[in-house]
C-alpha positions as CSV (number, residue, x, y, z in Angstrom):
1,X,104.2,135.2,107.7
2,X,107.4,133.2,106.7
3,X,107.9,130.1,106.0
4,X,106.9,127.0,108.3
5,X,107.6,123.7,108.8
6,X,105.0,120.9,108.6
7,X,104.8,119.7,112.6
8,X,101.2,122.1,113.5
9,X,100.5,121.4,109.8
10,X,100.1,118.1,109.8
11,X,99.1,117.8,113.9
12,X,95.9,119.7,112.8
13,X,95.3,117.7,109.5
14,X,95.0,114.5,111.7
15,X,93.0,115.5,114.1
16,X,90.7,117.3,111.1
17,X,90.9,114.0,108.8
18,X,92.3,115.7,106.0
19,X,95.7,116.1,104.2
20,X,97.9,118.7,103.2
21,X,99.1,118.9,99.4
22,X,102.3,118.9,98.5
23,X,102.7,119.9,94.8
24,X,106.3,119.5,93.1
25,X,107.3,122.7,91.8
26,X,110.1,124.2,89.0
27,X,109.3,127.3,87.7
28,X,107.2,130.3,88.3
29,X,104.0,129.5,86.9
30,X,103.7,126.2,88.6
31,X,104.2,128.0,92.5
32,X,101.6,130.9,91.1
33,X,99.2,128.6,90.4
34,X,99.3,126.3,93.3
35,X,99.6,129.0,95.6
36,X,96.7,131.8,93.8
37,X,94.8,128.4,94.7
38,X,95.6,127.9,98.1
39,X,94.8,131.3,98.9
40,X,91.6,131.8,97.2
41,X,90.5,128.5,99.1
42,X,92.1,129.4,102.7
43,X,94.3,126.6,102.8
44,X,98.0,125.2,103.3
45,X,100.6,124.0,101.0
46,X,103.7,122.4,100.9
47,X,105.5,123.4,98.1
48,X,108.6,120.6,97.2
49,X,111.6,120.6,94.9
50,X,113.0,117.3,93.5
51,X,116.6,116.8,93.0
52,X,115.4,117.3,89.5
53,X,114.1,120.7,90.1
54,X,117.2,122.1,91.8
55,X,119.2,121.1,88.4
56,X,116.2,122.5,86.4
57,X,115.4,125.5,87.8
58,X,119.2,126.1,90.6
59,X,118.2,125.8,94.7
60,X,118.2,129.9,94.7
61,X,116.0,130.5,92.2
62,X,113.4,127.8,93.7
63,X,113.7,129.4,97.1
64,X,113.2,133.1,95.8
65,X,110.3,132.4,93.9
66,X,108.5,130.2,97.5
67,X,109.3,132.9,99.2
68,X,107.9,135.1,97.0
69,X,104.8,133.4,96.9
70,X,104.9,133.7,101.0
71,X,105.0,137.3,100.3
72,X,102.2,137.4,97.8
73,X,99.9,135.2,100.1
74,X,100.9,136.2,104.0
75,X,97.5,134.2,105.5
76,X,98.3,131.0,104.2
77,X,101.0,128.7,106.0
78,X,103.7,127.4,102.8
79,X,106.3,124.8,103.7
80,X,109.4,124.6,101.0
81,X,110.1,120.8,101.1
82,X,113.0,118.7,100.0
83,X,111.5,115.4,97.9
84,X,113.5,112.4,97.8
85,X,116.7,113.9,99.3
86,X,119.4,111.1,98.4
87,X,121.8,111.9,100.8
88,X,122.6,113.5,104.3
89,X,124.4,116.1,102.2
90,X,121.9,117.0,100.2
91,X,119.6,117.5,102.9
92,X,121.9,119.7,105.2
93,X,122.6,121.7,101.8
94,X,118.7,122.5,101.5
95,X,118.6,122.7,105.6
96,X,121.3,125.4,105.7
97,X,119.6,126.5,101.9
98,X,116.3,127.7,103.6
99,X,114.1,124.5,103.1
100,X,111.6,124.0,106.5
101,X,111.1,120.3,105.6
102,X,113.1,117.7,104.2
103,X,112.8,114.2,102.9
104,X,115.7,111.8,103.0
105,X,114.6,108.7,101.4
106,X,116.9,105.4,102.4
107,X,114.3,103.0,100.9
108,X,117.5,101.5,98.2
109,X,119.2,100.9,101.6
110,X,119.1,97.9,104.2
111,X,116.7,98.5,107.0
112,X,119.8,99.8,109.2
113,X,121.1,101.9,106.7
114,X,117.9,103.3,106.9
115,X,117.6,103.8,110.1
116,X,121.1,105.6,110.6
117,X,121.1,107.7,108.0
118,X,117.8,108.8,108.3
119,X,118.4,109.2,112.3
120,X,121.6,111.7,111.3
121,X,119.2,113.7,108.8
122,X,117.2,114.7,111.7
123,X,119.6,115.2,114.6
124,X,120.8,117.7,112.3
125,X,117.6,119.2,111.1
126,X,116.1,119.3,114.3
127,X,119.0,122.2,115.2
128,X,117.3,124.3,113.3
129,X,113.3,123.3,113.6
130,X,113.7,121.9,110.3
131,X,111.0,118.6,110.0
132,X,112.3,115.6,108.3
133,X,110.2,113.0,106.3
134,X,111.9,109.3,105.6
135,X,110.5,106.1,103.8
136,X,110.1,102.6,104.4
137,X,108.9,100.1,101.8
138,X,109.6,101.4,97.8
139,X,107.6,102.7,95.7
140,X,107.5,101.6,91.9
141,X,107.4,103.8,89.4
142,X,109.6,106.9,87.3
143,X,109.8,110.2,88.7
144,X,112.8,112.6,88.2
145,X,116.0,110.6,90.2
146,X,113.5,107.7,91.5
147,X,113.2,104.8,89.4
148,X,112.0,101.5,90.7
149,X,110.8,98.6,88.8
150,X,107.5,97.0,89.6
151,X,109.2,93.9,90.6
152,X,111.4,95.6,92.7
153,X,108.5,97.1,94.9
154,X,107.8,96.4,98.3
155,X,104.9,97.3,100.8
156,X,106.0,98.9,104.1
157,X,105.9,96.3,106.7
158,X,103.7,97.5,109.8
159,X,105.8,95.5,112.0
160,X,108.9,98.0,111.3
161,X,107.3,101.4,111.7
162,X,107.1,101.5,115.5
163,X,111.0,100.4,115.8
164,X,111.7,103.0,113.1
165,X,109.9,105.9,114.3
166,X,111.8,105.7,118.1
167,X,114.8,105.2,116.6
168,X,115.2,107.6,114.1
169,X,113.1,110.5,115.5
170,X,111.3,111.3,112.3
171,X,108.6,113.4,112.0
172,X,106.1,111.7,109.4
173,X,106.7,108.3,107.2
174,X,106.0,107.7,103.9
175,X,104.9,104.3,102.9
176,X,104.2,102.3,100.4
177,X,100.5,100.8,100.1
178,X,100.0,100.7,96.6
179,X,100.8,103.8,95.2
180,X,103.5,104.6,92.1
181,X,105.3,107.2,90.9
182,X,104.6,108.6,87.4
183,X,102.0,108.6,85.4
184,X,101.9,105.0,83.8
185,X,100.8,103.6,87.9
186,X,98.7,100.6,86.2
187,X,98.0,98.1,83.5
188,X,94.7,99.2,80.9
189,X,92.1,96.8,82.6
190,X,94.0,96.8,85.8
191,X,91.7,97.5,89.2
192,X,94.0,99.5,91.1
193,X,93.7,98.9,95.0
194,X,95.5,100.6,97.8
195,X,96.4,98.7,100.8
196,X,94.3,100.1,103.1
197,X,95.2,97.3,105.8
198,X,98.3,98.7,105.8
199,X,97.9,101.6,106.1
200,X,95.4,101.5,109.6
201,X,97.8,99.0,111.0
202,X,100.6,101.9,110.9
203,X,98.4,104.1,112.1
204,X,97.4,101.4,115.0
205,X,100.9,100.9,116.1
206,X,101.7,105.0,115.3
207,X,98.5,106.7,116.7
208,X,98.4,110.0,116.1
209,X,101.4,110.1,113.5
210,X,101.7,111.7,110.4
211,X,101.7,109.4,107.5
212,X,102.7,110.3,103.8
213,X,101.8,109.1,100.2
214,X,104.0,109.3,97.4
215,X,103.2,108.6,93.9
216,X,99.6,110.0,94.7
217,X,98.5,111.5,91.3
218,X,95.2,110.7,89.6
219,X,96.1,111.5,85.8
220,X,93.3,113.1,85.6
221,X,91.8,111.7,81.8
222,X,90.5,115.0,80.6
223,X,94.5,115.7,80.4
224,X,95.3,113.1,78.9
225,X,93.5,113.2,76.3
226,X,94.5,116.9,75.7
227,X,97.5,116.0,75.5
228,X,97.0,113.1,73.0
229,X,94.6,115.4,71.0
230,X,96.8,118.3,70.4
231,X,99.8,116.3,68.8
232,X,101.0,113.7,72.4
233,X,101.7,110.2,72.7
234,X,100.6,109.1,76.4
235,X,98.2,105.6,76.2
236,X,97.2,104.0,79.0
237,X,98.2,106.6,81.2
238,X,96.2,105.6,84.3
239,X,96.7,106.9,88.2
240,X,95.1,106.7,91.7
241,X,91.5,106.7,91.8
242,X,90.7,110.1,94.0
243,X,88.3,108.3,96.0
244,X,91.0,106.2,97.4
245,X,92.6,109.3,98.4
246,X,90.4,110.9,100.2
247,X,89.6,107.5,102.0
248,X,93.7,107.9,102.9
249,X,93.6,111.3,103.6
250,X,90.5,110.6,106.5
251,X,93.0,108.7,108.1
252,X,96.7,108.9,108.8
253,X,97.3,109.9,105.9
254,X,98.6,114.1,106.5
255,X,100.2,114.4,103.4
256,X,99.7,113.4,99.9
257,X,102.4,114.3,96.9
258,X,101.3,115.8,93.8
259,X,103.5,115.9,90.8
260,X,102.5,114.1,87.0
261,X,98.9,115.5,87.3
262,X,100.5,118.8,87.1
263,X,103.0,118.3,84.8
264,X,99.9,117.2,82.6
265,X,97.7,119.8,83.2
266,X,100.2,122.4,81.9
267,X,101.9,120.2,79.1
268,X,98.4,119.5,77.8
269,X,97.3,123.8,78.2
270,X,100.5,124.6,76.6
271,X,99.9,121.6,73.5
272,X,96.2,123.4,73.1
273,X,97.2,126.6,73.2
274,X,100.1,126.5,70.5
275,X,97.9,124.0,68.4
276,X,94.9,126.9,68.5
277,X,97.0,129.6,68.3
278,X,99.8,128.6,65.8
279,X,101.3,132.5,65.3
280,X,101.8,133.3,68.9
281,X,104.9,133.1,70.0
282,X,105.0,135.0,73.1
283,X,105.7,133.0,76.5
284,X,103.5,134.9,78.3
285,X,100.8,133.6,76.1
286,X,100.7,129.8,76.7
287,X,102.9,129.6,80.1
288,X,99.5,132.2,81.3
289,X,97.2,129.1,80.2
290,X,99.4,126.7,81.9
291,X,98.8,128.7,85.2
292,X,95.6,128.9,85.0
293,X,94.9,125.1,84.3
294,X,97.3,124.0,87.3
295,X,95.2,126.5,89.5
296,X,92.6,125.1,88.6
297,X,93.4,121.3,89.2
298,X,95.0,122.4,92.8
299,X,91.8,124.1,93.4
300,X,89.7,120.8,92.4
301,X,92.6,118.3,94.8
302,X,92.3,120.8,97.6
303,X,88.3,120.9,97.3
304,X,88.1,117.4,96.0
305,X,90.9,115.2,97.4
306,X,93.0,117.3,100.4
307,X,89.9,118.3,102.4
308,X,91.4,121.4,103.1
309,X,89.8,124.6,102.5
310,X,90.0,126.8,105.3
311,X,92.2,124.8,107.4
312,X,94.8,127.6,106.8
């Protein structure tokens, strides 16, 4: 099998109320482990590179090592997704690059910026059954080249979608209902709430497409407070409740982004592991616990969260 893009993917997640997972990844631990998951548990995966990662780790070496792991695992359908392309460059770089799916996110822009650029994304992408994701509304939040104050947020207005959607072509929206990027998503005391009336509006005025959620991780406490343990400073590090998400993903809701909860999971493994084991020095040593723990949490959102083992 090679690599796919995310139009059956997500066609059969809606009709299945589920969602798909798209993890972030930037090296080769982080794609072992969310893929040796998928596999084990029959299921898809969108694997996605931030404009961060393709500094980090170079576009070659990201695509090598999906395609790898599309090697390794042959009964599983992978997507390699752009996240948060900036620009129409970008995007045809990653297009003509190998990517199958690709974000361009216009949500800094006015609503016609949006609209054009977005609708140029896709005329291009579409040449070469590439899918193409946009966003209306902004998420808060810090994540890699996306950084929006709180103040500066704004829920996706329902009454936009439809006009957006013709115009543009695009092949799922991401909206903003609530969520946040990073890891810090609420206030200590704080009773986070998405906007679920939102959310069944679009999907009301949009039936039957493809809705995405950005800043979706749960910081899942157990890491936290690994990390904190073996030598970190992260209080009040609070995320979505995964209740909430699965409520989402029963709904439009196709796709749902994944990112902090595995940066925690292996920065808190690694912190453990060099704090237990204070002569080893090998990589192979604590980079091996740090695959292990992010199989393990992609195991728990696919089983947990995604709803979807064996929907490969």
């Amino acid at each position: 099998m090679s690599l796919v893009n995310t139009k059956e993917m997500f066609k059969k997640a809606y009709a299945g109320g589920y969602a798909v997972g798209a993890f972030n990844v930037n090296n080769m631990e982080i794609v072992q482990g969310i893929t040796e998951a998928a596999a084990e548990l029959k299921a898809p995966v969108i694997l996605q590179a931030s404009a961060g990662a393709r500094k980090y780790a170079t576009h070659t070496y990201l695509v090598k090592l999906v395609e790898s792991a599309v090697i390794e695992h042959p009964d599983i359908p992978i997507v390699l997704h752009l996240d948060h392309g900036p620009s129409f460059e970008v995007c045809k770089d990653c297009i003509d690059g190998g990517f199958t799916s690709v974000m361009f996110d216009g949500s800094s822009k006015s609503y016609e910026e949006n609209v054009e650029e977005t609708r140029k994304v896709v005329e291009y992408a579409h040449k070469y059954n590439v899918t193409v994701e946009a966003e209306l509304g902004k998420l808060a939040g810090i994540e890699d080249a996306v950084n929006v104050d709180a103040d500066k947020a704004q829920f996706t207005d329902p009454g936009e979608v439809q006009d957006f959607v013709t115009r543009t072509g695009v092949d799922s929206l991401a909206i903003a209902i609530g969520t946040s990027h990073g890891a810090y998503k609420f206030k200590p005391g704080q009773n986070p709430q998405l906007r679920f009336d939102i959310l069944k509006e679009v999907s009301d005025r949009l039936p039957g497409f493809p809705i995405v959620l950005h800043g979706a991780s749960s910081v899942p406490q157990e890491f936290v407070r690994m990390v904190n343990e073996f030598g970190g400073k992260m209080p009040d590090a609070i995320g979505i409740p995964e209740e909430m998400l699965r409520e989402a993903a029963s709904m439009a809701v196709c796709k749902i982004n994944v990112d902090s909860d595995l940066r925690l999971a292996m920065t808190g493994s690694v912190r453990k592991h060099m704090a237990e084991h204070p002569d080893h020095f090998d990589p192979r040593q604590y980079l091996g616990d740090a695959r292990d723990a992010i199989k393990t949490l992609v195991e728990h959102k696919i089983n947990t969260v995604l709803g979807c083992a064996g929907k490969a």
